[in-house]
N, C-alpha and C positions, 0 to 999 in steps of 0.2 A: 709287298709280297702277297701272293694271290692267297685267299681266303681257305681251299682247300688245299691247298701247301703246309697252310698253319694249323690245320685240325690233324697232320698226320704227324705234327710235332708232339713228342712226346717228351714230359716233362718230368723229372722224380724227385719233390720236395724231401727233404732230409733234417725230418723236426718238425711235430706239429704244434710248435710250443706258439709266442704270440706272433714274433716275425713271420715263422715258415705258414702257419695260417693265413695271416696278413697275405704274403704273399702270395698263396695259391690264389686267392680272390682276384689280385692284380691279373695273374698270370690268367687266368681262367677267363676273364672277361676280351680276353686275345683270342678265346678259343682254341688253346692247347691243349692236348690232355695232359691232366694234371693228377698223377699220384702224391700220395704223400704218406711218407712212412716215419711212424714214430715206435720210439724204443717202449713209451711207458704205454697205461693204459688208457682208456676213453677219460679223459677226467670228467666228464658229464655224469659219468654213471658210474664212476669211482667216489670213494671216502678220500676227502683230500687228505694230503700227508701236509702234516706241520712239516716245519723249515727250510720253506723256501717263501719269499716275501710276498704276503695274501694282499700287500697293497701300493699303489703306486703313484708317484707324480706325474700326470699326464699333462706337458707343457703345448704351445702351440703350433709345433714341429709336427709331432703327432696327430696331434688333430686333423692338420693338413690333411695327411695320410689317409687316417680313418675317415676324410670327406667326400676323397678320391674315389671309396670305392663306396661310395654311398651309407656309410656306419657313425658317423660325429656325432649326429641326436641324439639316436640311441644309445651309445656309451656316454657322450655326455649326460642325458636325465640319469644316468647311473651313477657320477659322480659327484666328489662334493667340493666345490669354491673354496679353494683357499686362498684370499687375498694379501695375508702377509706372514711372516713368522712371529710366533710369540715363545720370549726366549724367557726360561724359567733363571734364577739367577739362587744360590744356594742360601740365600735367607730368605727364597719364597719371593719373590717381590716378581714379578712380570711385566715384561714390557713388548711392546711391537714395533716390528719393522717392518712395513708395505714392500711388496714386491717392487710398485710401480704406480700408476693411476689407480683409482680406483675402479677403471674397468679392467685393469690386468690383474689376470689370476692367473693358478696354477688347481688342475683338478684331481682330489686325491679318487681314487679307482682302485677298484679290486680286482686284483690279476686274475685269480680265480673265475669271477665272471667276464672278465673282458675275453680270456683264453675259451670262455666254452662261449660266447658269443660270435667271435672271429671262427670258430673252429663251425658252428652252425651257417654259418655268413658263406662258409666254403663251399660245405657241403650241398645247400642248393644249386648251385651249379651244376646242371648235369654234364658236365667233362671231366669235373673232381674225383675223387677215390681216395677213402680215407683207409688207412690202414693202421691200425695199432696194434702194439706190441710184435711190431717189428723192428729188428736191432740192424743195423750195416754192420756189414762184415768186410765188405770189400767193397773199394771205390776203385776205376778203371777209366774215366772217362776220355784218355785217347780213342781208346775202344767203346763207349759211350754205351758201358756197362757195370751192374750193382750187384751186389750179392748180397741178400737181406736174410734174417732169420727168424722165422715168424712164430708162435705159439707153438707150432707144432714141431718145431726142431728141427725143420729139415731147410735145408741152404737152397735159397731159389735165385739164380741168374734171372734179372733183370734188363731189359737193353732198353735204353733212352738216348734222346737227344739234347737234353740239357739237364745239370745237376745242378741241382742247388742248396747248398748247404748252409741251413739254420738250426743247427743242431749245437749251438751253444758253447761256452769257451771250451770246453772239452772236447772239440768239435772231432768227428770221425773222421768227415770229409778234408778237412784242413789235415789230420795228419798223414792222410794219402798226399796232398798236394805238396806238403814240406821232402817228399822225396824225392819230388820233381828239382831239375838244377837254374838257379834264381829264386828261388824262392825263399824270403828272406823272414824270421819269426822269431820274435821275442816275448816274454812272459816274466812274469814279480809278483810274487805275492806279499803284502803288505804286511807287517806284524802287528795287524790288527783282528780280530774275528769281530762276527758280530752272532745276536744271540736276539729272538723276539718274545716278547713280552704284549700283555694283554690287558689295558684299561676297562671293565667292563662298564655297561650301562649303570647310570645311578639313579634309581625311583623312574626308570623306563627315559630317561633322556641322558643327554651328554654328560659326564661327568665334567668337563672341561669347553671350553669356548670350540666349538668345530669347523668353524672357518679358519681355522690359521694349524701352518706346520708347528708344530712347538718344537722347541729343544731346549736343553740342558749341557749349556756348552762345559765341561768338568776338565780342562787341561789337557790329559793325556789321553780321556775318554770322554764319550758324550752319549747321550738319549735323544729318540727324537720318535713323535706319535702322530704318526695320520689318522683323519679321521674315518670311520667305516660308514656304512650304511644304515647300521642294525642297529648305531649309538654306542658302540664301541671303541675304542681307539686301538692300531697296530702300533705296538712301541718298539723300536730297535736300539741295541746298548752297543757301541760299536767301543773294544775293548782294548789292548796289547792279550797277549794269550797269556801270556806271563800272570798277569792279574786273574784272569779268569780260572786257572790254574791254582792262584787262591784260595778261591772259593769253596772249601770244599764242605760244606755242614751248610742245614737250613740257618746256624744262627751269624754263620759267617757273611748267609747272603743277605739278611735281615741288617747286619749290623753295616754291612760296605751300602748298603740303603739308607739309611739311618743318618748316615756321615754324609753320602753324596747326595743322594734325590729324597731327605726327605718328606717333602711335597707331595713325593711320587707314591709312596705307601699306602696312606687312607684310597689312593685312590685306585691303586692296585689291588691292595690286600694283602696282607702279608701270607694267607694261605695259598692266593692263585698265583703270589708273590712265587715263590720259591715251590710249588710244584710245575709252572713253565718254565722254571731257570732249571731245572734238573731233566726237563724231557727231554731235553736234546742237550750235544752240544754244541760252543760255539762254531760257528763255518768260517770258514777261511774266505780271504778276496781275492782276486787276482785280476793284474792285467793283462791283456795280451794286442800285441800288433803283430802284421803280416805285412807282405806285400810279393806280387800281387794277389786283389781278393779274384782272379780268375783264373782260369787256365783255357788257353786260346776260346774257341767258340762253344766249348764244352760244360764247362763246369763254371761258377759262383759263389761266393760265398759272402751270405747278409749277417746284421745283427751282429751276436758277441761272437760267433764261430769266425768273424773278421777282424773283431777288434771289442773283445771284451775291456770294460773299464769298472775301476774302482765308482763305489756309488757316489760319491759324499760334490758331484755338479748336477745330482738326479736329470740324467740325459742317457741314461742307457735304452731305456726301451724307446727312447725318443728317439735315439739315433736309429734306433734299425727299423723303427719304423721310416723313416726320412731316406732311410739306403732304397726302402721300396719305391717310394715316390722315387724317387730321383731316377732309377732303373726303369720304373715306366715312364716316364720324360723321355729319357733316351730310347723307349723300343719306339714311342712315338714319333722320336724324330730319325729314325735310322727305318723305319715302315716293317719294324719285327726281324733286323737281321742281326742276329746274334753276336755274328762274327765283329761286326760293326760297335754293336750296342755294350757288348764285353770288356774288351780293351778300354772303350771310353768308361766307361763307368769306374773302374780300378782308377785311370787318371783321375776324374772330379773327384771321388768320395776319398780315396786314402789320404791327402792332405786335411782334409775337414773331421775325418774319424781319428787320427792320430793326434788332430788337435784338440777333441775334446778328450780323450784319453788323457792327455797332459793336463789341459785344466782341472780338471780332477785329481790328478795326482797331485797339483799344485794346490788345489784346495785343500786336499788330504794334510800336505805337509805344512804348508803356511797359516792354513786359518783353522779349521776345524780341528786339529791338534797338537796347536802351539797354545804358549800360555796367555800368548796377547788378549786382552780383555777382548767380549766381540763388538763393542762399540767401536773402541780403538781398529777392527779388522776393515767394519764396514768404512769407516772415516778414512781408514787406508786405501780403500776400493776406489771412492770420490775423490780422492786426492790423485790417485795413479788414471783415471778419466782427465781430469783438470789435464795433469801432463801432457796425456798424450794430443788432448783436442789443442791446449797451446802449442803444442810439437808440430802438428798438421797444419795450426794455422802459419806460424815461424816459417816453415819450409816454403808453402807457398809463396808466403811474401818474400821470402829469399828467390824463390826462382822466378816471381816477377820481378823484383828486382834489377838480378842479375840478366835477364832479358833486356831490359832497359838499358844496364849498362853496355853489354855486349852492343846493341843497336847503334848506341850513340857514339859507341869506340871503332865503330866499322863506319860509319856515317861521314864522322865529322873528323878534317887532318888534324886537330887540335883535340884529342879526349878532353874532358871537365876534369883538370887538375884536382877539385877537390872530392870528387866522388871516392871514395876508398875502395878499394878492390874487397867483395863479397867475402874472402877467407881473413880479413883486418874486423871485420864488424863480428865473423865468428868465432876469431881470438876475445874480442873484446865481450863480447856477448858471455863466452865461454868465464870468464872472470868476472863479471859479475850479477850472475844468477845460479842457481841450486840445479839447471838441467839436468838430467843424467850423465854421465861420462859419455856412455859407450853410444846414446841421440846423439850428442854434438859432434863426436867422429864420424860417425855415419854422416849427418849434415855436413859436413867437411868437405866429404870424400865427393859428397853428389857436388858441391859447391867448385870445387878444384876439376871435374867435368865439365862444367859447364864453361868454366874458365877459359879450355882449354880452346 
């Protein structure tokens, strides 16, 4: 697509939160013009509001991402290495578990500054336009038209040629597009909240080891604390409501400490203890899927506004940053045409975003708050690997096999009377090993194909 074609593309991010930021950077190095309208204000030059989560796990999804548009350094010297978990256990006793090598990590990061980083990162672009405290009112994009509402209360018709909405599980944009017919959407909210807490500095260093995510796995509830920058820890209590409902007195919240984290006390405080468990309350989680995240060559939708997920696989802000990447791959390979770039993208990303949406909820239900001890979770992890890498190997060598057989049965007017036919070794197979049910029928099934 010709260069001055794509300067009179007009573009109208919807969310200047980390994705739609993220994104203008992408978009803007295309040479579109790039608006971007957000509901809240500059947070540069705002007082941050507590609860919403000031820190985060930046995996190497993201990274990616943030390398693409030249930002990895920089956010990385921002962050801090965390090489493994260290899991607090209720008589105090600590243990760790490695990610991985000990070159793999995961970087804890503060949203707060990575959001007003990305949001600067934009802004020197001169094709950018930042606009805050502006709200959507109306999304139109057959007509490839906005209606925002800015500080001054008055409704302004906007006209663009592509929408793109990062405007978070709440999304505005997405609930214009759910009008549209196809357009498929689901949502759950978990009955769990969560509620954040704050380890402060101890004698000006770490109160606790800072290279490792900690937690506190509690059965039906857990804790978990990243480290900050400033030697701080952000602790999150991910609750049922019911419990938190509980709670209602400082000595209620002292005493459900006392019983569950108390480790976590001296290092809390019992005063900054139970004046952050009263500043707010807990927040609800939810998930949400769509399909599709487009609507023909008009509109988009990245990040949670696509496919918000429960926290507990820390891949949220990994994933939307990865919708970016991905998205620019495809204008890369489609030379910026939209019509093109759209469609595909809803194909690749909705199977990969819906599946981490499930891993996470599967995390949710099975490991993080069931009562399985979490050594027994992780040993169940290694075990369901074992499986599947013997499943993969099995098959293969079943369908060389069975290649062999077929060969030698088309070949030769006498088959090898003693070779068994491939669905006799699956029976037999099937009775005497622990495989799963539902691999061995599947293996069957391919087995009785090949047969055929």
């Amino acid at each position: 697509m010709d260069s001055s074609v794509i300067q009179r593309k007009k573009v109208a991010v919807i969310g200047g939160g980390l994705v739609g930021s993220l994104q203008a950077c992408f978009l803007a190095k295309r040479h579109f013009q790039i608006d971007v309208y957000e509901a809240r204000e500059d947070t540069r030059v705002a007082t941050f509001t507590r609860g919403r989560s000031i820190n985060l796990a930046l995996s190497h999804r993201g990274r990616q991402a943030l390398k693409a548009v030249g930002l990895e350094d920089q956010i990385v010297s921002q962050g801090i290495p965390m090489r493994a978990r260290m899991i607090h256990s209720l008589s105090g006793k600590k243990s760790a578990i490695p990610y991985g090598t000990k070159s793999q990590y995961i970087l804890s990061v503060s949203r707060e500054n990575l959001n007003k980083d990305l949001l600067t990162a934009a802004e020197k672009y001169p094709n950018v336009k930042m606009h805050f405290n502006h709200r959507l009112l109306k999304c139109n994009p057959e007509e490839g038209m906005i209606t925002v509402l800015g500080s001054d209360k008055v409704p302004k018709d906007v006209t663009c040629d592509l929408i793109v909405g990062c405007d978070g599980a709440y999304s505005t944009v997405r609930s214009h597009l759910m009008k549209k017919p196809r357009f498929d959407y689901s949502q759950q909210y978990i009955p769990h909240g969560y509620m954040e807490l704050t380890i402060p500095p101890k004698n000006g260093d770490y109160a606790m080891e800072p290279n490792y995510l900690h937690i506190w796995p509690r059965n039906t509830f857990m804790m978990i604390a990243l480290p900050n920058m400033n030697k701080s820890f952000t602790c999150t209590l991910f609750m049922p409501f019911e419990e938190f409902e509980k709670l209602l007195t400082s000595n209620d919240v002292v005493d459900f400490f006392q019983k569950y984290f108390p480790d976590a006390i001296p290092l809390i405080g019992e005063k900054l203890l139970v004046q952050d468990f009263f500043l707010l309350p807990a927040q609800p989680m939810i998930s949400v899927k769509c399909s599709s995240f487009h609507f023909k060559s008009h509109c988009v939708l990245l990040g949670d506004a696509a496919h918000a997920i429960v926290p507990f696989f820390g891949q949220g802000m990994n994933a939307g940053f990865e919708d970016c990447l991905v998205f620019d791959e495809l204008m890369d390979k489609f030379n910026n045409d939209l019509s093109l770039c759209l469609p595909v993208f809803s194909r690749l990303r909705i199977p990969d975003d819906h599946a981490i949406s499930d891993l996470s909820m599967y995390n949710y239900i099975e490991v993080t708050f069931s009562r399985i001890r979490y050594h027994e979770a992780v040993q169940r992890w290694h075990w369901q690997k074992k499986v599947i890498n013997k499943g993969l190997f099995f098959l293969g060598s079943l369908i060389a096999i069975s290649s062999t057989y077929l060969l030698i049965h088309y070949m030769s007017p006498r088959p090898f009377l003693r070779l068994r036919r491939p669905w006799n070794w699956i029976a037999h197979f099937r009775n005497t090993t622990c495989f799963p049910a539902k691999a061995m029928d599947s293996l069957e099934q391919i087995s009785n194909l090949i047969s055929r």
